[in-house]
Jmol script that loads the backbone (N, CA, C; Angstrom):
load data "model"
ATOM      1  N   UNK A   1     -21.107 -21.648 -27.683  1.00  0.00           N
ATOM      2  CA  UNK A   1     -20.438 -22.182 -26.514  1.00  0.00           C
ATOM      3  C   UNK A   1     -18.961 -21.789 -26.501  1.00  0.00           C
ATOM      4  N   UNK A   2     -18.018 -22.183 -27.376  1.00  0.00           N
ATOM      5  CA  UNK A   2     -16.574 -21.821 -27.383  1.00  0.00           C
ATOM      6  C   UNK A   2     -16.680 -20.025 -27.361  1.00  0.00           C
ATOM      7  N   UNK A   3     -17.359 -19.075 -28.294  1.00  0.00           N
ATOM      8  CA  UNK A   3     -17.513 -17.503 -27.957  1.00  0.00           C
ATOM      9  C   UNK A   3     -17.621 -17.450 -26.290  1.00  0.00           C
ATOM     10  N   UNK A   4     -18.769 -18.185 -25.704  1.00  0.00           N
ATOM     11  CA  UNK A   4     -19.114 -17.566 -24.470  1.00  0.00           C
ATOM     12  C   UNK A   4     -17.399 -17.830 -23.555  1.00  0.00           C
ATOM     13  N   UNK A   5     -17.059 -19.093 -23.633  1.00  0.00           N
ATOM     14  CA  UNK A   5     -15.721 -19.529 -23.133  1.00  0.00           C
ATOM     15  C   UNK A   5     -14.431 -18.764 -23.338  1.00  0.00           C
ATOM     16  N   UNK A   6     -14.457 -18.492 -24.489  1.00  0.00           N
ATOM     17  CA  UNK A   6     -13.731 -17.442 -25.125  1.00  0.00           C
ATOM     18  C   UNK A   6     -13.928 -15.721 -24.271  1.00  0.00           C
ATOM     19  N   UNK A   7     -14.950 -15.565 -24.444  1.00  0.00           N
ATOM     20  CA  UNK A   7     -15.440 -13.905 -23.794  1.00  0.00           C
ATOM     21  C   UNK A   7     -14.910 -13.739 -22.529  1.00  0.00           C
ATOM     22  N   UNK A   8     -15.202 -14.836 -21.940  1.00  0.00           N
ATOM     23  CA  UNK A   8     -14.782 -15.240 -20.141  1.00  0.00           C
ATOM     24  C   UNK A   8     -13.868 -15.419 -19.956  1.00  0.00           C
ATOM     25  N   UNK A   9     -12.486 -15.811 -20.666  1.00  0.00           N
ATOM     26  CA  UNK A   9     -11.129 -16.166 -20.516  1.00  0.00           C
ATOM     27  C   UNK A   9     -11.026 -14.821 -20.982  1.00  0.00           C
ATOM     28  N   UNK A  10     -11.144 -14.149 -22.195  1.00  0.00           N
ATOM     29  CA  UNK A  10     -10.836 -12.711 -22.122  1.00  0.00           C
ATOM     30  C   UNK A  10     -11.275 -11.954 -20.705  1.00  0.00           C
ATOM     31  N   UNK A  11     -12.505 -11.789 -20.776  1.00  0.00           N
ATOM     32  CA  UNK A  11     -12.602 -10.898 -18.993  1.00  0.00           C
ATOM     33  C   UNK A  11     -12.102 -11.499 -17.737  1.00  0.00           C
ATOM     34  N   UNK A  12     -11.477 -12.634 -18.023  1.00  0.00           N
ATOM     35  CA  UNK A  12     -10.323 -13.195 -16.880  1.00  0.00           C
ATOM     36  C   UNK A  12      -9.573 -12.161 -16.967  1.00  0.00           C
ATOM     37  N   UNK A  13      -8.918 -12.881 -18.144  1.00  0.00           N
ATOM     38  CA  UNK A  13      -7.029 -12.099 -18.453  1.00  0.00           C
ATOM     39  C   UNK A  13      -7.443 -10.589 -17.696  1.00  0.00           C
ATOM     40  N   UNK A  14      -8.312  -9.663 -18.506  1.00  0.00           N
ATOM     41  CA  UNK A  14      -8.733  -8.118 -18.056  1.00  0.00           C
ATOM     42  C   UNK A  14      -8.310  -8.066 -16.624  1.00  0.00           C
ATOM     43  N   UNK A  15      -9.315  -8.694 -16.052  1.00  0.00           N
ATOM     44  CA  UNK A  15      -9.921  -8.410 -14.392  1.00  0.00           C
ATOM     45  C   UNK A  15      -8.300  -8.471 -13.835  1.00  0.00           C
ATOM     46  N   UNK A  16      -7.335  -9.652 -14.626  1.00  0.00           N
ATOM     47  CA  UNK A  16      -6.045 -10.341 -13.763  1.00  0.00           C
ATOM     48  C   UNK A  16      -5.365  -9.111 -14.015  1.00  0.00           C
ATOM     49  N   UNK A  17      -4.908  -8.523 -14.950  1.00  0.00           N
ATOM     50  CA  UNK A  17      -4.377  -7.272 -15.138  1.00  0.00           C
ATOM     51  C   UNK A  17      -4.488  -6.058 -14.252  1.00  0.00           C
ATOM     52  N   UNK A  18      -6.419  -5.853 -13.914  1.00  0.00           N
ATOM     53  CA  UNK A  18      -6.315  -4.611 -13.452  1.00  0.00           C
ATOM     54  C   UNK A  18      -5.846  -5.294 -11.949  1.00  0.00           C
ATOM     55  N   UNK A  19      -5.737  -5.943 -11.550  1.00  0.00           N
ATOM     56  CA  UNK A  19      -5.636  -6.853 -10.000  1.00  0.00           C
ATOM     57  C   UNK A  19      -3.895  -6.867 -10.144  1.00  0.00           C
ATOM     58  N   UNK A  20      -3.242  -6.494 -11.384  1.00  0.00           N
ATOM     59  CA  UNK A  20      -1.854  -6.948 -11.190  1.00  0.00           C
ATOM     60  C   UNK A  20      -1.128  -5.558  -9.886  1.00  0.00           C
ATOM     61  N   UNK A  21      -1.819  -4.739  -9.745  1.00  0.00           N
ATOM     62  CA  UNK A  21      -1.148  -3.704  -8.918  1.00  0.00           C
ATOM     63  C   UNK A  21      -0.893  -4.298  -7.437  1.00  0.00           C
ATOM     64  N   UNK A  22      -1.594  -5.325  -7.178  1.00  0.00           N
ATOM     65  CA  UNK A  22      -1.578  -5.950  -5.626  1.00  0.00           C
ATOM     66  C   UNK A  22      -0.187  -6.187  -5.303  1.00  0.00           C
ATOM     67  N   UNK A  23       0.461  -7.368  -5.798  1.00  0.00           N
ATOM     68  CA  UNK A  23       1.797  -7.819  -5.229  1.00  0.00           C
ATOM     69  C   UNK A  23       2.652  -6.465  -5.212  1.00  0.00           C
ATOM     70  N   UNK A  24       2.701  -5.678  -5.982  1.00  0.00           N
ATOM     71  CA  UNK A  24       3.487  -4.644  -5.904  1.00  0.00           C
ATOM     72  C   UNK A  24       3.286  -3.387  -4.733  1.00  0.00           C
ATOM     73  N   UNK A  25       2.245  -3.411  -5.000  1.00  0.00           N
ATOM     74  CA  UNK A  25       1.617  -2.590  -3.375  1.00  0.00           C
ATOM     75  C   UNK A  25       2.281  -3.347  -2.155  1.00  0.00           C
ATOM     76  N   UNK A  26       1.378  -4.605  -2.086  1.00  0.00           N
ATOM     77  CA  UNK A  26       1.933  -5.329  -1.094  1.00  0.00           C
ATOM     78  C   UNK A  26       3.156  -5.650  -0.583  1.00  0.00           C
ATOM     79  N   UNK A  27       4.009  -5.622  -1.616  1.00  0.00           N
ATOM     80  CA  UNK A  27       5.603  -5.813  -1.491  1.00  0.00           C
ATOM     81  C   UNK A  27       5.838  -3.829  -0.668  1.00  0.00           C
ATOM     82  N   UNK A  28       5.451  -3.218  -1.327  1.00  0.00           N
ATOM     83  CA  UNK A  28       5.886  -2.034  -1.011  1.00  0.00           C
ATOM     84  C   UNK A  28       5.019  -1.712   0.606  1.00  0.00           C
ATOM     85  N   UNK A  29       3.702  -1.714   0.996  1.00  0.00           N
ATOM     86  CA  UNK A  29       3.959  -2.270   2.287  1.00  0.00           C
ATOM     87  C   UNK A  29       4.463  -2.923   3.165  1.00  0.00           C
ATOM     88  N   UNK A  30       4.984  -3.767   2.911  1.00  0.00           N
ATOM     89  CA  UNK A  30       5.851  -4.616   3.322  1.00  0.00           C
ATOM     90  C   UNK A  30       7.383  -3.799   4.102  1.00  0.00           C
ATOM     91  N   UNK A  31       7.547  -3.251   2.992  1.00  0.00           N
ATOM     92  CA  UNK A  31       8.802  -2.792   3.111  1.00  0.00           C
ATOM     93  C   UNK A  31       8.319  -1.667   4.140  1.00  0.00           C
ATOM     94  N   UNK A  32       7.815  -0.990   3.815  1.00  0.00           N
ATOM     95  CA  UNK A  32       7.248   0.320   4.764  1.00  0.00           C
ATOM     96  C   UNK A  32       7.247  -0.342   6.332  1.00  0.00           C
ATOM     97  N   UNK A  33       6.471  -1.258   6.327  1.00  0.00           N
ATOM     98  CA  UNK A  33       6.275  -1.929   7.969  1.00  0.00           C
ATOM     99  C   UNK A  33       7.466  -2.179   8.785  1.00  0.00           C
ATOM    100  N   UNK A  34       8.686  -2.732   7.679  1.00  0.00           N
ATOM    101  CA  UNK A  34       9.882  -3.093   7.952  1.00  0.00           C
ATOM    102  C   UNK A  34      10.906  -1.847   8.629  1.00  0.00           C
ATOM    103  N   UNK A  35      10.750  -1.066   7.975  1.00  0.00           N
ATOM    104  CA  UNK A  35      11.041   0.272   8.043  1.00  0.00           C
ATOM    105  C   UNK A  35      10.753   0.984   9.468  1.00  0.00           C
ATOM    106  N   UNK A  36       9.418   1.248   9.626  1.00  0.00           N
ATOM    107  CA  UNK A  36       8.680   1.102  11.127  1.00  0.00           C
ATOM    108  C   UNK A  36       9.042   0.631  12.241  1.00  0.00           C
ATOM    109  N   UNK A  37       9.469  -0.355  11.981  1.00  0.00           N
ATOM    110  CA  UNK A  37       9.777  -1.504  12.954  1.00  0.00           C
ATOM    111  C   UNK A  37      11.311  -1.154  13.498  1.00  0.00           C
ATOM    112  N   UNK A  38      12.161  -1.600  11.998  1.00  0.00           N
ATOM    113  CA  UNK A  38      13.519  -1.063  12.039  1.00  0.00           C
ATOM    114  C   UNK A  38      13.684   0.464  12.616  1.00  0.00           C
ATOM    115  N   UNK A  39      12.709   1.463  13.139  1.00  0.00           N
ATOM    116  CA  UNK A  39      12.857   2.499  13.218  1.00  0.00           C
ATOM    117  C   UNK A  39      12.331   2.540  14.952  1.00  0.00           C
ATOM    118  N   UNK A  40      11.466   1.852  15.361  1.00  0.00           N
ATOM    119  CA  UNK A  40      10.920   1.397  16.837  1.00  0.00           C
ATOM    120  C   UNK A  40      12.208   0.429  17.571  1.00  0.00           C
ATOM    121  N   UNK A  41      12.580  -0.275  17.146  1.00  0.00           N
ATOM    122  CA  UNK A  41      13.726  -1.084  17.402  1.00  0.00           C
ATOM    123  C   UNK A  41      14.915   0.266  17.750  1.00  0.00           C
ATOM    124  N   UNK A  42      15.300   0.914  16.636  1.00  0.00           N
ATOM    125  CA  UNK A  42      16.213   1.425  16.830  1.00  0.00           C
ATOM    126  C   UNK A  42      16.583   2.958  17.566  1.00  0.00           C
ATOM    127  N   UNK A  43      15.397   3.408  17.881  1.00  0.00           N
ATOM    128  CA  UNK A  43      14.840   4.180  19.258  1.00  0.00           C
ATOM    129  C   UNK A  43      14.609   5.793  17.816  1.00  0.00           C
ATOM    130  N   UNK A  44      14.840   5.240  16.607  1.00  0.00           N
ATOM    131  CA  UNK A  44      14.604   6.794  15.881  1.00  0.00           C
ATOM    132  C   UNK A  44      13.097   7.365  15.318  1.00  0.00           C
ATOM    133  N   UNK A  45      12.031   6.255  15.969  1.00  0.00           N
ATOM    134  CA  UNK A  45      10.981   6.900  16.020  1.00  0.00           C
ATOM    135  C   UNK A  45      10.112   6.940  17.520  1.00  0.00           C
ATOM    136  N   UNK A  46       9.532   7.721  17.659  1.00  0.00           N
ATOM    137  CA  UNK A  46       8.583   8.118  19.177  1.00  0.00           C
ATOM    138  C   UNK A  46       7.419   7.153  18.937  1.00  0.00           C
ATOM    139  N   UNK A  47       6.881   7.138  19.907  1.00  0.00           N
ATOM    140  CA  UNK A  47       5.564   6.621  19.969  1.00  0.00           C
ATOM    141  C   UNK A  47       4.722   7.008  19.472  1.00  0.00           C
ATOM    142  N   UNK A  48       4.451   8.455  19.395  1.00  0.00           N
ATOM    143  CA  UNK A  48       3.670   9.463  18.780  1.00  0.00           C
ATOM    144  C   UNK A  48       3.836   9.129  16.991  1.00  0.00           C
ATOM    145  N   UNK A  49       5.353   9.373  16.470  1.00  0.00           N
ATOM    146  CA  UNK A  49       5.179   9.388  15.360  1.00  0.00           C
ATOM    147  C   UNK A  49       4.797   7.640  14.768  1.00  0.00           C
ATOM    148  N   UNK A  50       5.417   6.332  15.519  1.00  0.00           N
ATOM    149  CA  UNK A  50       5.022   5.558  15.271  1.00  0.00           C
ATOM    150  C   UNK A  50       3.699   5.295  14.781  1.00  0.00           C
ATOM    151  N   UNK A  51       2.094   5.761  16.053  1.00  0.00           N
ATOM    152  CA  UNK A  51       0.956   5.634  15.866  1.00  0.00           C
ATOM    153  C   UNK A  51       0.505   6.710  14.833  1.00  0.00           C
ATOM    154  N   UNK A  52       1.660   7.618  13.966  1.00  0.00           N
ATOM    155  CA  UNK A  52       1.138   8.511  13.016  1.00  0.00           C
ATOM    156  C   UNK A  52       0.857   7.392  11.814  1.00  0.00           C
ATOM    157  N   UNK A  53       2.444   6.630  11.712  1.00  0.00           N
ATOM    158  CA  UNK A  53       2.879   6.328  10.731  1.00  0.00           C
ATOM    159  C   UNK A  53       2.225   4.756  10.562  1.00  0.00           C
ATOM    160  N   UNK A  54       1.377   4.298  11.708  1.00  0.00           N
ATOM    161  CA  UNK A  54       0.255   3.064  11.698  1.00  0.00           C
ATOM    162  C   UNK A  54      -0.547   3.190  10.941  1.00  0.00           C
ATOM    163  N   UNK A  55      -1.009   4.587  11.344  1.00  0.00           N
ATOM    164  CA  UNK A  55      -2.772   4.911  10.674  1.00  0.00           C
ATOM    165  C   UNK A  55      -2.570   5.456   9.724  1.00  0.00           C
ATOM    166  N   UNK A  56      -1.639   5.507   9.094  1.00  0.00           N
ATOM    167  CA  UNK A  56      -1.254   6.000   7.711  1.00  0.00           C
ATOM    168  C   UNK A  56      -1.413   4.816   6.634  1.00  0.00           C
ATOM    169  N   UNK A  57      -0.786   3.803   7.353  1.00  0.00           N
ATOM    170  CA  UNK A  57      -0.388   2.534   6.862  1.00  0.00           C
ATOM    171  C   UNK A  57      -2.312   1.893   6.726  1.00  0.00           C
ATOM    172  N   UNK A  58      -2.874   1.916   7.777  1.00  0.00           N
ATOM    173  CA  UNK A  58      -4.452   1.718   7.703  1.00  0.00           C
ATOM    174  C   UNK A  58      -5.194   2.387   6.617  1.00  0.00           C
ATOM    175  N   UNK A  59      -5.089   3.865   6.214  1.00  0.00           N
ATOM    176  CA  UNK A  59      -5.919   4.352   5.275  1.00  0.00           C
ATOM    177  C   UNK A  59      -5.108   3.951   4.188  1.00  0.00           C
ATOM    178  N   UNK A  60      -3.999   3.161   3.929  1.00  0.00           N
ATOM    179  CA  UNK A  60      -3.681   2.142   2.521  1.00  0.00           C
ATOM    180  C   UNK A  60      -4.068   1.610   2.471  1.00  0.00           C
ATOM    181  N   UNK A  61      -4.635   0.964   3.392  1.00  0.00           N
ATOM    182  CA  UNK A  61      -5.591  -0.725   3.547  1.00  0.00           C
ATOM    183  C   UNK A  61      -6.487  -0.381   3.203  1.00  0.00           C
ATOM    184  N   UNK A  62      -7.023   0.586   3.804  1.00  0.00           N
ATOM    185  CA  UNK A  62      -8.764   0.844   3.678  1.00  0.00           C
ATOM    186  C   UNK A  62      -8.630   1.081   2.102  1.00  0.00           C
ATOM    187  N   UNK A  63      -7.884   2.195   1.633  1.00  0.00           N
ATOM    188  CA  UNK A  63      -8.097   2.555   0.451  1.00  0.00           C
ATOM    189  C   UNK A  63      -7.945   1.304  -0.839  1.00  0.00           C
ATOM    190  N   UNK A  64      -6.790   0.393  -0.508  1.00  0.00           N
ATOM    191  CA  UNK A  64      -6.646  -0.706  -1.406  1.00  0.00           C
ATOM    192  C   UNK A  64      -7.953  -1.412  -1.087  1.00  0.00           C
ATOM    193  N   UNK A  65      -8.808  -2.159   0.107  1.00  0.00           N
ATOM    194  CA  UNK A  65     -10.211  -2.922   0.061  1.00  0.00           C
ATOM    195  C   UNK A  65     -11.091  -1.852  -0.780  1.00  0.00           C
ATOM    196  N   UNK A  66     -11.426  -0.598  -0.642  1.00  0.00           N
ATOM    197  CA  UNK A  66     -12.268   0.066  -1.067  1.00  0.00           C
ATOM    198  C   UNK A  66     -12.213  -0.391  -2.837  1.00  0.00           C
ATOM    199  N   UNK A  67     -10.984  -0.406  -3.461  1.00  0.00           N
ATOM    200  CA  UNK A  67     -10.753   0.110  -4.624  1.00  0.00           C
ATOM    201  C   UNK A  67     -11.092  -1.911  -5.019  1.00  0.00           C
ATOM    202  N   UNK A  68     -10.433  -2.386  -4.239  1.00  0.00           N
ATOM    203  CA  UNK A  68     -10.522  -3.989  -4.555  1.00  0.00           C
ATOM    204  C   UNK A  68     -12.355  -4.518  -4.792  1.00  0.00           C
ATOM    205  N   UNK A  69     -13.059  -3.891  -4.076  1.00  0.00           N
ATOM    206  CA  UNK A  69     -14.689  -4.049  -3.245  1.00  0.00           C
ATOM    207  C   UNK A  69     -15.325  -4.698  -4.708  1.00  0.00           C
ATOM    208  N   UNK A  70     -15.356  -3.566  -6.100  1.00  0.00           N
ATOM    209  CA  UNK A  70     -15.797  -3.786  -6.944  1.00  0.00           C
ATOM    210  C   UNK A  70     -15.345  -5.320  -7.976  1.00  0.00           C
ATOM    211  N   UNK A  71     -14.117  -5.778  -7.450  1.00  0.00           N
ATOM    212  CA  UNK A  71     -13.324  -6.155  -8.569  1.00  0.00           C
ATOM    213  C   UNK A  71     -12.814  -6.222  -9.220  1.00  0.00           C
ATOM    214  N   UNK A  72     -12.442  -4.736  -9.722  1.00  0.00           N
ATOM    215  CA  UNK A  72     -11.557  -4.420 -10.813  1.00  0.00           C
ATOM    216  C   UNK A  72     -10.924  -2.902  -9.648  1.00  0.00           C
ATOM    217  N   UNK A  73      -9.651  -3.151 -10.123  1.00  0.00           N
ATOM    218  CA  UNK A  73      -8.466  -1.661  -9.481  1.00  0.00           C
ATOM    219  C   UNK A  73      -8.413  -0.699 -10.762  1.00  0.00           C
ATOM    220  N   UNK A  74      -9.053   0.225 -10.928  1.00  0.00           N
ATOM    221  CA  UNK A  74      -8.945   1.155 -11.917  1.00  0.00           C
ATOM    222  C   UNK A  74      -7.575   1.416 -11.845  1.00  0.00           C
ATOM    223  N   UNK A  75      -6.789   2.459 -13.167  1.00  0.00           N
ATOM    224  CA  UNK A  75      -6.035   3.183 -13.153  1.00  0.00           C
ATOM    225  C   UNK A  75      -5.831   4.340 -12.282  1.00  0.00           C
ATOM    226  N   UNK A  76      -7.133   5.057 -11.982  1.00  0.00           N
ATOM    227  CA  UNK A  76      -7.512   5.460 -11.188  1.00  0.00           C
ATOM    228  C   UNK A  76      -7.085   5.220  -9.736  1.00  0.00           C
ATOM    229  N   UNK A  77      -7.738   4.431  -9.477  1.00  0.00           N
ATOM    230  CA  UNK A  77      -7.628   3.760  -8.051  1.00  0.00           C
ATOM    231  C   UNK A  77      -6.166   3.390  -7.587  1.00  0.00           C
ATOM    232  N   UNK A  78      -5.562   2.466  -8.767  1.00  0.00           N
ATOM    233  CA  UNK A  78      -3.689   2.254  -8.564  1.00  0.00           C
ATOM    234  C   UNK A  78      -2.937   3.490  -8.190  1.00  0.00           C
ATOM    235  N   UNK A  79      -3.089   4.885  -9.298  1.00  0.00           N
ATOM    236  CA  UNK A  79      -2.466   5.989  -8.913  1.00  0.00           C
ATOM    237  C   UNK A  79      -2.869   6.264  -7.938  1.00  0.00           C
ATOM    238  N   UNK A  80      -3.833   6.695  -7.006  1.00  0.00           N
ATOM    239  CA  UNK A  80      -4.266   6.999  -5.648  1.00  0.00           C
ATOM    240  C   UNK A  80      -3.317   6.359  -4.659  1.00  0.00           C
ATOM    241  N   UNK A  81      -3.144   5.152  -4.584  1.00  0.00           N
ATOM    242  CA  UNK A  81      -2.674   3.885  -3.982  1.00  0.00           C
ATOM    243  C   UNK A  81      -1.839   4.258  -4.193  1.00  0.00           C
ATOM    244  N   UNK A  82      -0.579   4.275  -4.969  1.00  0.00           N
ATOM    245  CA  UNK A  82       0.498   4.531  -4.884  1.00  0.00           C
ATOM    246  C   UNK A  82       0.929   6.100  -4.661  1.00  0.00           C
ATOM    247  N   UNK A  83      -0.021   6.928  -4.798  1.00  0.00           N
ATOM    248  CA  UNK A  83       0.488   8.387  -4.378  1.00  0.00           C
ATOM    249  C   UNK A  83       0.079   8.332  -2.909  1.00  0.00           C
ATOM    250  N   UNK A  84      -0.353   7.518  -2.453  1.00  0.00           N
ATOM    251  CA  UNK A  84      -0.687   7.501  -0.607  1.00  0.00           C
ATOM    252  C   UNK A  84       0.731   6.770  -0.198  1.00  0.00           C
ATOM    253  N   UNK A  85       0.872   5.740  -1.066  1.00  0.00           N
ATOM    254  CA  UNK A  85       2.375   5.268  -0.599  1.00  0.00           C
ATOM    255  C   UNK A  85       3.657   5.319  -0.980  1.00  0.00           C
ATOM    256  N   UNK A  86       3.715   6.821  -1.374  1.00  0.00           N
ATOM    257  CA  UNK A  86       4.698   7.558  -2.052  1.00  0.00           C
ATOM    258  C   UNK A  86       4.977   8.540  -0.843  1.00  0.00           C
ATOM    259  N   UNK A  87       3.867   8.622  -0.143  1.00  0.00           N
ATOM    260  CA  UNK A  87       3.680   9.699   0.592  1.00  0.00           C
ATOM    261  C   UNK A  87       3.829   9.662   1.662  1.00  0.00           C
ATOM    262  N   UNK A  88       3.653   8.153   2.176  1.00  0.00           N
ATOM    263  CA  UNK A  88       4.394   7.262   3.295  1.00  0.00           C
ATOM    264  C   UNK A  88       5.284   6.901   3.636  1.00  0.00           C
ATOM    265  N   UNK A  89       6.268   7.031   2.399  1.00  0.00           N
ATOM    266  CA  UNK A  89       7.913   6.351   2.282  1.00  0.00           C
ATOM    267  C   UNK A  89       8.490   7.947   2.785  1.00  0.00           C
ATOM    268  N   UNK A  90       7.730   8.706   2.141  1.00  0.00           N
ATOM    269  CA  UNK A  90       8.363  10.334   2.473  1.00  0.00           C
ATOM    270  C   UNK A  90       8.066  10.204   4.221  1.00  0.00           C
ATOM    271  N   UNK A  91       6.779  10.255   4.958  1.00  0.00           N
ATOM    272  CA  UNK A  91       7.227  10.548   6.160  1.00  0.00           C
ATOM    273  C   UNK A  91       7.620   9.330   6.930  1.00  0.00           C
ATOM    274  N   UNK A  92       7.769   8.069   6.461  1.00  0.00           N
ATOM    275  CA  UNK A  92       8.792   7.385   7.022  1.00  0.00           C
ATOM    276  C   UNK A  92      10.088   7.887   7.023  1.00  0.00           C
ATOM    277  N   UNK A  93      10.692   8.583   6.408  1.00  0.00           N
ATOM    278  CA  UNK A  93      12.046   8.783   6.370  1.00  0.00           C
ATOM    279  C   UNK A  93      12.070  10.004   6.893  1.00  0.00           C
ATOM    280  N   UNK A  94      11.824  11.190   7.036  1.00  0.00           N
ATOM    281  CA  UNK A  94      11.636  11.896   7.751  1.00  0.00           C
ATOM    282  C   UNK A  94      11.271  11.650   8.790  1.00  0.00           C
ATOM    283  N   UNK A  95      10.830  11.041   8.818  1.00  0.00           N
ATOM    284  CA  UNK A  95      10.389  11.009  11.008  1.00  0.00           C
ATOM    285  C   UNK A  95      11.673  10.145  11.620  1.00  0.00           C
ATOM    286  N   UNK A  96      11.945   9.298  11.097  1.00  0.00           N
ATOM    287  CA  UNK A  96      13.139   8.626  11.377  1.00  0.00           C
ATOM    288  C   UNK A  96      14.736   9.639  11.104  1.00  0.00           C
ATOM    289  N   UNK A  97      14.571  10.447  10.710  1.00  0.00           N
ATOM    290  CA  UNK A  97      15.421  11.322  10.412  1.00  0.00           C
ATOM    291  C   UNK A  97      15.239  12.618  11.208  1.00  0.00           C
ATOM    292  N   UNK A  98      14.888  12.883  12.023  1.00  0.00           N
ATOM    293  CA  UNK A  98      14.332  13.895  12.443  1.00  0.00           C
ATOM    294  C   UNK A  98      15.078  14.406  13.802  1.00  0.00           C
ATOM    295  N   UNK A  99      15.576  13.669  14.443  1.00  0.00           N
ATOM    296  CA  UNK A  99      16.894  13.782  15.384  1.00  0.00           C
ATOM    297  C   UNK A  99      15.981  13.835  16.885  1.00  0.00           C
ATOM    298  N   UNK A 100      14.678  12.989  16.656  1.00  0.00           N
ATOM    299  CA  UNK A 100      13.791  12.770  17.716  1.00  0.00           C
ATOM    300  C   UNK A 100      13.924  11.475  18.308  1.00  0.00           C
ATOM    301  N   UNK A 101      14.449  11.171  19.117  1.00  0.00           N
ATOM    302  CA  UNK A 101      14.738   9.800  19.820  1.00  0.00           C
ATOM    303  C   UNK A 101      13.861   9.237  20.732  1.00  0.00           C
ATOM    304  N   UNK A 102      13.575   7.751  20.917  1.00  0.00           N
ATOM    305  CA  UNK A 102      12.693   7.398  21.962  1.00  0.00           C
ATOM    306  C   UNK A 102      13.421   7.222  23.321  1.00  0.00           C
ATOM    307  N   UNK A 103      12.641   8.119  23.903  1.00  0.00           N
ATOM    308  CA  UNK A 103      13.638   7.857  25.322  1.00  0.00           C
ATOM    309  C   UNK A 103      13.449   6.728  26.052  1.00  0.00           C
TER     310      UNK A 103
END
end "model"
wireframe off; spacefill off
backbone 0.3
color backbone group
């Protein structure tokens, strides 16, 4: 009885670990959206690049549920996730930089 209790508080702790990549993603979406916004507000992104930089923001989602589905976020799966939103911060700033204004 205490082993089985024991085994299960160990594959807690595990599972909580590989799950620790969330808040940090999430924070870093966060910021990205902010960004977006701050960039629609301030006439330095188009409409066009806006709805680029949506569905960009969507295949993070999709890709973070996909990777979440099983229960555990591989190493694997985290690097993916964060090289999609490495890759997002890049054409956020570029498109906002781009000397394309909303008319």
């Amino acid at each position: 009885m205490k082993r089985s209790i024991f085994l299960l508080a160990i594959a807690l702790c595990l599972s909580s670990l590989s799950m620790a990549v969330t808040p940090v993603v999430k924070q870093n979406q966060v910021q990205q959206h902010k960004r977006i916004v701050n960039g629609i507000t301030s006439g330095e992104l188009t409409r066009y690049e806006v709805r680029q930089l949506e569905a960009q923001q969507h295949n993070i989602n999709k890709t973070k549920r996909i990777a979440k589905a099983d229960g555990v976020v591989t190493k694997k799966e985290r690097s993916i996730i964060y090289a999609k939103q490495k890759k997002a911060n890049r054409n956020i700033y570029f498109k906002k930089h781009n000397n394309r204004n909303r008319k």
